[in-house]
C-alpha positions in Angstrom: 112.9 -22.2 14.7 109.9 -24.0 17.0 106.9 -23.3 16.4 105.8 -21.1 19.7 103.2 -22.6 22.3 99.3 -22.8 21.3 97.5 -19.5 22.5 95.2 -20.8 25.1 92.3 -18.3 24.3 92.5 -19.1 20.4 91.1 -23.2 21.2 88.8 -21.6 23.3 87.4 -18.9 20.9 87.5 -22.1 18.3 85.7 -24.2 20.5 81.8 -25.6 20.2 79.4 -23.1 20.1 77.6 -21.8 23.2 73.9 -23.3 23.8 71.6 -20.4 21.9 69.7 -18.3 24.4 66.4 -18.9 24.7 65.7 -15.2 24.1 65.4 -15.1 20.6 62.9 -14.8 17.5 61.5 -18.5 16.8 60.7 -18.5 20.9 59.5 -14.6 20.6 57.0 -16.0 17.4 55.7 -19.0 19.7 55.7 -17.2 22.7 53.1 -14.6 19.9 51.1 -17.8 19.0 50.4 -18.6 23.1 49.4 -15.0 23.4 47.0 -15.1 20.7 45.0 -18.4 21.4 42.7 -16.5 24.4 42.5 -13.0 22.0 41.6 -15.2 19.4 39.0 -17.7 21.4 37.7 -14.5 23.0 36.7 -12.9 19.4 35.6 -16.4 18.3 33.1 -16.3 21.2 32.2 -13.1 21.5 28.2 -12.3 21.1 27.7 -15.8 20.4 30.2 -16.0 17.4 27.5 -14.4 15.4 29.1 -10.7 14.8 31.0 -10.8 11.3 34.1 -8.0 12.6 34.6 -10.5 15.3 34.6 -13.6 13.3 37.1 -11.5 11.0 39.0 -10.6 13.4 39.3 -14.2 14.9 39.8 -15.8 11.7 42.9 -13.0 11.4 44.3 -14.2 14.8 44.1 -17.7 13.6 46.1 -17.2 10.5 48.8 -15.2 12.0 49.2 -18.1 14.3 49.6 -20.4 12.1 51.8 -18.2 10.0 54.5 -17.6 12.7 54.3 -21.8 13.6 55.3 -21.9 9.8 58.3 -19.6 10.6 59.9 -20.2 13.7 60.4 -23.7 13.0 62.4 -22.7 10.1 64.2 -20.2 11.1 65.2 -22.0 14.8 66.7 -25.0 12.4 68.1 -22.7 9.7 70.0 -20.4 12.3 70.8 -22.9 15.5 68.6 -21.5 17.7 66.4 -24.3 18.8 66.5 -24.1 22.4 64.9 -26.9 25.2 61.8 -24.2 25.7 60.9 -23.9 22.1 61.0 -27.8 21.9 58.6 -27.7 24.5 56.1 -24.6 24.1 56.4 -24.9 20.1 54.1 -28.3 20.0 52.2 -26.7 23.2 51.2 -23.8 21.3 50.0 -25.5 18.4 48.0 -27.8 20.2 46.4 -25.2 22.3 45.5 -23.0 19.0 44.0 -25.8 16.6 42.1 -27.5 20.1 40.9 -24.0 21.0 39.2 -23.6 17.2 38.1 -26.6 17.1 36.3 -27.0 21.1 35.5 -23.2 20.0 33.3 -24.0 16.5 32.0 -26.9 18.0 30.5 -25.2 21.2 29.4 -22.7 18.3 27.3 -25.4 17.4 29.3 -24.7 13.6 31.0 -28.4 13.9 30.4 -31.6 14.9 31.6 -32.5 18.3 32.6 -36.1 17.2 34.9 -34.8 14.8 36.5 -32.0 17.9 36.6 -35.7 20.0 38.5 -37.4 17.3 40.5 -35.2 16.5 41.9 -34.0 20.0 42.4 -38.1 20.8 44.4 -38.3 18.2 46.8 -35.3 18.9 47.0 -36.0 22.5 47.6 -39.6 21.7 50.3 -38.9 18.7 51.7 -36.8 21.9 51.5 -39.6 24.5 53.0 -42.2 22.4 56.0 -40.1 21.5 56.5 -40.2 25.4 55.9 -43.3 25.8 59.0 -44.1 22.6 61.2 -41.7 24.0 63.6 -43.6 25.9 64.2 -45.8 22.7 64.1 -43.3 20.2 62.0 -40.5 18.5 59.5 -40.0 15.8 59.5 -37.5 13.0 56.5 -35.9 11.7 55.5 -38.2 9.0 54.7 -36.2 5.0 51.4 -38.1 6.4 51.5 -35.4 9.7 52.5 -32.8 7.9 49.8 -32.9 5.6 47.2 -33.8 8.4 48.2 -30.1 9.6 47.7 -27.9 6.6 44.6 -29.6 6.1 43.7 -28.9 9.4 44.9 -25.4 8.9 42.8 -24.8 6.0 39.8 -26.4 7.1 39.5 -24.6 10.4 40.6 -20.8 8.5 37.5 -21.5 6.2 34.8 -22.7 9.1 36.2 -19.1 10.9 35.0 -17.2 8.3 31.4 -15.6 9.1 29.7 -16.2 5.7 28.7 -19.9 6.2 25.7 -19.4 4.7 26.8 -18.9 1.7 27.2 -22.4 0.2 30.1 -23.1 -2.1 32.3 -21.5 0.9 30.2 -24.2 3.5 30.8 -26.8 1.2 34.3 -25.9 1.0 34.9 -26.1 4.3 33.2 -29.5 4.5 35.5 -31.0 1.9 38.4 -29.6 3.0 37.5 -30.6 6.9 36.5 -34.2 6.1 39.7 -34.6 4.4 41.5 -33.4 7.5 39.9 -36.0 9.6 40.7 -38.7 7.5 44.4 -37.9 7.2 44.1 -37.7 11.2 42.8 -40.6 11.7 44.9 -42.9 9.3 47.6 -40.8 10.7 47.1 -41.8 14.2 46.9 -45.2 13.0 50.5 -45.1 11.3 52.0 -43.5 14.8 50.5 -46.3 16.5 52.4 -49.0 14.6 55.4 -47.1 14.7 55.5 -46.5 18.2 55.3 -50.4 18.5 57.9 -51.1 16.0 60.1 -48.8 17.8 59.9 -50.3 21.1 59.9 -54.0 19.7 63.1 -53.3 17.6 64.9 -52.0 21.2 63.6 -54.7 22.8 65.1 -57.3 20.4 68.9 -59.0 21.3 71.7 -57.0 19.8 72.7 -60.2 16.9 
């Protein structure tokens, strides 16, 4: 007896996955993030930055943000729904929340401005550079750039707070803030090099 002809539908049922739609949890969470970086600079600014509910409130904005950038990631990876728009908003959405506390403290007159300067050149410049290596191949986040963002993280939740005053949270923040713009800068540094190594190695004849 021959075996009887392959069912048409059954290869296609079996076939590669469809692309994931772009409606879907990790976009819905960065799509949340967007949303909250103008709630959260308004509250921030609010009556000067001076009233403490605001400043609560603000600092509560801040951490959710960072919560659901922790999550979506994750679960995008974990359950193959990264899509082209979350490739795309997901960085946009972190930059705009960390560049918004940090332009926001330092018009506040609560943080230097050279350390808002540094830091922005260096995430706009991580962000160039990866353009600028695309064609020849990408690069990771680093342990380096990982850890350059919680301590970013960390440093801004603790300057949001509204009790700078008292001084072992001030001090705290300090610490925790100058470590963060270390780690950025030698960071930065590290991209820099690899983004040149990158394009020499495609430039170099095939042995």
């Amino acid at each position: 007896m021959t075996n009887s002809p392959t069912n048409p539908a059954s290869h296609a049922s079996s076939g590669p996955l469809h692309a994931p739609s772009v409606w879907n949890v990790p976009n819905a969470l960065t799509v949340l993030r967007l949303i909250l970086v103008p709630l959260f600079v308004w509250l921030l600014l609010r009556d000067g930055g001076e009233d403490v509910g605001d400043r609560l409130l603000a600092t509560a904005a801040f951490v959710v943000a960072i919560v659901t950038d922790r999550f979506d990631g994750d679960i995008a990876r974990r359950w193959n729904l990264v899509t082209n728009f979350g490739k795309i908003a997901d960085p946009i959405a972190d930059k705009a929340l960390t560049g918004a506390a940090f332009i926001g403290l330092s018009y506040l007159g609560e943080l230097p401005w050279w350390v808002t300067i540094v830091v922005l050149v260096r995430e706009w410049g991580v962000t160039a550079l990866r353009f600028w290596v695309i064609r020849h191949g990408v690069m990771p986040a680093s342990r380096g750039g990982k850890l350059k963002t919680v301590l970013q993280a960390i440093a801004l939740g603790l300057y949001l707070l509204p009790w700078q005053s008292f001084a072992p949270l001030h001090w705290t923040a300090v610490a925790f803030m100058a470590a963060a713009v270390i780690v950025t800068i030698v960071t930065g540094i590290d991209y820099v090099g690899r983004a040149l190594r990158l394009r020499a190695a495609a430039k170099r004849p095939l042995p």
